[in-house]
C-alpha atoms as an extended CHARMM CRD file, in Angstrom:
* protein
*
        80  EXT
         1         1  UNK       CA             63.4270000000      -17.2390000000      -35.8310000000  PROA      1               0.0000000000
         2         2  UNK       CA             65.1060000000      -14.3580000000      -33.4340000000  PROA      2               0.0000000000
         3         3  UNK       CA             61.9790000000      -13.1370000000      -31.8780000000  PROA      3               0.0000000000
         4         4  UNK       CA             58.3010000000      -13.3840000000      -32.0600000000  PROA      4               0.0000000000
         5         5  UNK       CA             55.6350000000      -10.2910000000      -31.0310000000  PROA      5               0.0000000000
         6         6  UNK       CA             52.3840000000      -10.5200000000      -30.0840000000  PROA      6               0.0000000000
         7         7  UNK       CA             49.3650000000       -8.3070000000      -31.5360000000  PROA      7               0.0000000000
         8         8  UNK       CA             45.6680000000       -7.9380000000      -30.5560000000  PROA      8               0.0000000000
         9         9  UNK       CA             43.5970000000       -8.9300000000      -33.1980000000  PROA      9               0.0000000000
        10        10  UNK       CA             41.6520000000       -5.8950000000      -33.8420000000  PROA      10              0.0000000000
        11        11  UNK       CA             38.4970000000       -7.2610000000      -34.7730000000  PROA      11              0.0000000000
        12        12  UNK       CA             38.1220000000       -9.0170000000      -31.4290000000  PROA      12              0.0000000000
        13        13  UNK       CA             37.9230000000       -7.8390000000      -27.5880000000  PROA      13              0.0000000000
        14        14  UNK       CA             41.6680000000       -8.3850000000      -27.7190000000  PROA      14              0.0000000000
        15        15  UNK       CA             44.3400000000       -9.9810000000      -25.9450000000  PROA      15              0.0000000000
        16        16  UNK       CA             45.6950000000      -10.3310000000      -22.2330000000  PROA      16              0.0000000000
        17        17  UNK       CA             49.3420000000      -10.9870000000      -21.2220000000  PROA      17              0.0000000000
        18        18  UNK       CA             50.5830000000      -12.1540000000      -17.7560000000  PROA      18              0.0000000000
        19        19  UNK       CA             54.0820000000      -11.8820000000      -17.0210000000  PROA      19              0.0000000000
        20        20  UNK       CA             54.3130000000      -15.1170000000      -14.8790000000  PROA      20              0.0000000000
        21        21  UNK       CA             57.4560000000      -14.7960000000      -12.1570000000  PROA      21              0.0000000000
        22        22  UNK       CA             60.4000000000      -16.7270000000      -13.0120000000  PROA      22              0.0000000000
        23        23  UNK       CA             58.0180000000      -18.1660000000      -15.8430000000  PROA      23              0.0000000000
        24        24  UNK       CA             56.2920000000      -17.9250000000      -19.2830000000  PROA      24              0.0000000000
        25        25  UNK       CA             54.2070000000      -14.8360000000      -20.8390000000  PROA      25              0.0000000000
        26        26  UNK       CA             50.5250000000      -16.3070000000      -20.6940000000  PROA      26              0.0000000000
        27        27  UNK       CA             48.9760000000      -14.6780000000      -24.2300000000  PROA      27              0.0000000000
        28        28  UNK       CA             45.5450000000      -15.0770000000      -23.7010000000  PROA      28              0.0000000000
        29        29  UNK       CA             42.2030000000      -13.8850000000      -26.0070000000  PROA      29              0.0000000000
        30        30  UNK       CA             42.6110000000      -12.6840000000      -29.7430000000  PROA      30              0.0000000000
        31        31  UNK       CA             45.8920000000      -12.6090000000      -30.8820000000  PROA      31              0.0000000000
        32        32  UNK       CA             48.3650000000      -13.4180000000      -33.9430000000  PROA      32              0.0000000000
        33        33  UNK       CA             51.8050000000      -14.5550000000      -33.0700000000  PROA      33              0.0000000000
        34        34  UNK       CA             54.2920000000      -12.6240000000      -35.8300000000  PROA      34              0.0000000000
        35        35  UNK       CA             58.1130000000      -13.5380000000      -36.3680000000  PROA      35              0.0000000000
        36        36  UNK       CA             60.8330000000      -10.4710000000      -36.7310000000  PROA      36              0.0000000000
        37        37  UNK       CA             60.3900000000      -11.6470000000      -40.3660000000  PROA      37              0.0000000000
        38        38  UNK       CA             56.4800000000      -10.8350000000      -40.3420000000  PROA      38              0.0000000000
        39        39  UNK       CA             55.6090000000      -14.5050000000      -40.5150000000  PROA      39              0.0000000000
        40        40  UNK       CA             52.4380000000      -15.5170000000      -38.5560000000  PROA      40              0.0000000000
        41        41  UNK       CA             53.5780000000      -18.3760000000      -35.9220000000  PROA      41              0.0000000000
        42        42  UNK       CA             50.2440000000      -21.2770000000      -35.6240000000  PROA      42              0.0000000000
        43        43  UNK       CA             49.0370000000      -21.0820000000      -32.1790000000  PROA      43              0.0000000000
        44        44  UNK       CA             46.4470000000      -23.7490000000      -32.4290000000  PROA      44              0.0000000000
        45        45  UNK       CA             45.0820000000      -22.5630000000      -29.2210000000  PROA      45              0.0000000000
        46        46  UNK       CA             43.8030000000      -19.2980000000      -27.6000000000  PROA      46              0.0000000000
        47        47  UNK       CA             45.7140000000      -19.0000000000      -24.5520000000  PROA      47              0.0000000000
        48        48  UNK       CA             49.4780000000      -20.0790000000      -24.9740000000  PROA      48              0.0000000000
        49        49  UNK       CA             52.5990000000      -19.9720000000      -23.0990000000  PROA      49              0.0000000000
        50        50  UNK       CA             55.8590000000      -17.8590000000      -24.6200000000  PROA      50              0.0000000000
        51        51  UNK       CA             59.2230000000      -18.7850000000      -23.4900000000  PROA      51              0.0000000000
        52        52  UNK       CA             61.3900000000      -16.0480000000      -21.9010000000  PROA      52              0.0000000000
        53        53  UNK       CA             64.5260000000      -18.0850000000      -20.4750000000  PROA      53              0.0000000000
        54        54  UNK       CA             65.4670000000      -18.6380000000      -23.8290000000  PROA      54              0.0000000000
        55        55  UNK       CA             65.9630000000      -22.6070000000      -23.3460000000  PROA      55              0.0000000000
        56        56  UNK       CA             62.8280000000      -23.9590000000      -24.7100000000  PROA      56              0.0000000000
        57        57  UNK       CA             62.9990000000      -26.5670000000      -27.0620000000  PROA      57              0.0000000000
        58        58  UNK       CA             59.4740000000      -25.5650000000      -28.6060000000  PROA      58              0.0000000000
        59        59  UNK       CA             60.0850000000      -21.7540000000      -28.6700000000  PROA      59              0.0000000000
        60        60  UNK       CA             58.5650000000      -19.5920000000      -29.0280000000  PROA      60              0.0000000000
        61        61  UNK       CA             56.5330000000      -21.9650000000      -26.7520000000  PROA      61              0.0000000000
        62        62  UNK       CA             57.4790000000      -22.6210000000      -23.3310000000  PROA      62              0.0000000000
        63        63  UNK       CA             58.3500000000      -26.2640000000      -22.4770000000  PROA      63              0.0000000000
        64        64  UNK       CA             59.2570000000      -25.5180000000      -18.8220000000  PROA      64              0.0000000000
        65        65  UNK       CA             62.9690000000      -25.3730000000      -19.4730000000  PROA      65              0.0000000000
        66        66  UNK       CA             62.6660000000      -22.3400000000      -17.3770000000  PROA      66              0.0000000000
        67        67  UNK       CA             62.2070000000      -24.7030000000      -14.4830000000  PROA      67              0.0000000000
        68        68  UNK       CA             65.8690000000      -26.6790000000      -14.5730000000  PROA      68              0.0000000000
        69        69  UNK       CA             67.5750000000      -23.1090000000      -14.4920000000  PROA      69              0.0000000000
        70        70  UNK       CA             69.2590000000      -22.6410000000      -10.9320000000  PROA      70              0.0000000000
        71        71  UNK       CA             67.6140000000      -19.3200000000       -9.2310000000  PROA      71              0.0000000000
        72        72  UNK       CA             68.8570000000      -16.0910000000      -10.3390000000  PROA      72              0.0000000000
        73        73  UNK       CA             69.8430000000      -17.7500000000      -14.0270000000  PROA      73              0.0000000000
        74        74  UNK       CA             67.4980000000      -16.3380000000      -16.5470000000  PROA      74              0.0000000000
        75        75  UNK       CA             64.7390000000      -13.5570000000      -16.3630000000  PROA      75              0.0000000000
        76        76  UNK       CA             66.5400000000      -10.4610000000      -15.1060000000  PROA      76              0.0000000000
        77        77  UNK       CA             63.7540000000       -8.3810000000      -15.8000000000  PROA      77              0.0000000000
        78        78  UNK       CA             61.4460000000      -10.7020000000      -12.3540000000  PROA      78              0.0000000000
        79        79  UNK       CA             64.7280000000       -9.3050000000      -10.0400000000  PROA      79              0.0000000000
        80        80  UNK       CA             64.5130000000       -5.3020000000      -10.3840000000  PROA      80              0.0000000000
């Protein structure tokens, strides 16, 4: 799987995301997690936590990989 996307469910209120700093996306509310290859990813739970460092061994999931990386390793986009 090369990426997953997120997408309100549009017979609900909808989703939220939080871009946590030097962290996970927090996907809370309605939402259907979709591979680049349309395939709908199993959430099991309404508010989950989507790896950006790329290290996760549960991705899309975060497993707090994210926290082993020395500072300024990973998430370029939290430094601009």
């Amino acid at each position: 799987m090369n990426g997953v996307g997120v997408r309100a469910d549009r017979g609900d209120v909808g989703a939220e995301i939080v871009l946590c700093e030097q962290g996970p996306l927090l996907v809370r509310g309605s939402f259907v997690l979709v591979t680049t290859e349309g395939e709908t990813v199993d959430a099991h739970r309404r508010t989950v936590a989507l790896c950006r460092c790329g290290n996760s061994a549960r991705r899309p999931f975060c497993d707090g990989a994210h926290k082993r990386l020395r500072p300024g390793r990973g998430h370029e986009e939290d430094r601009a």
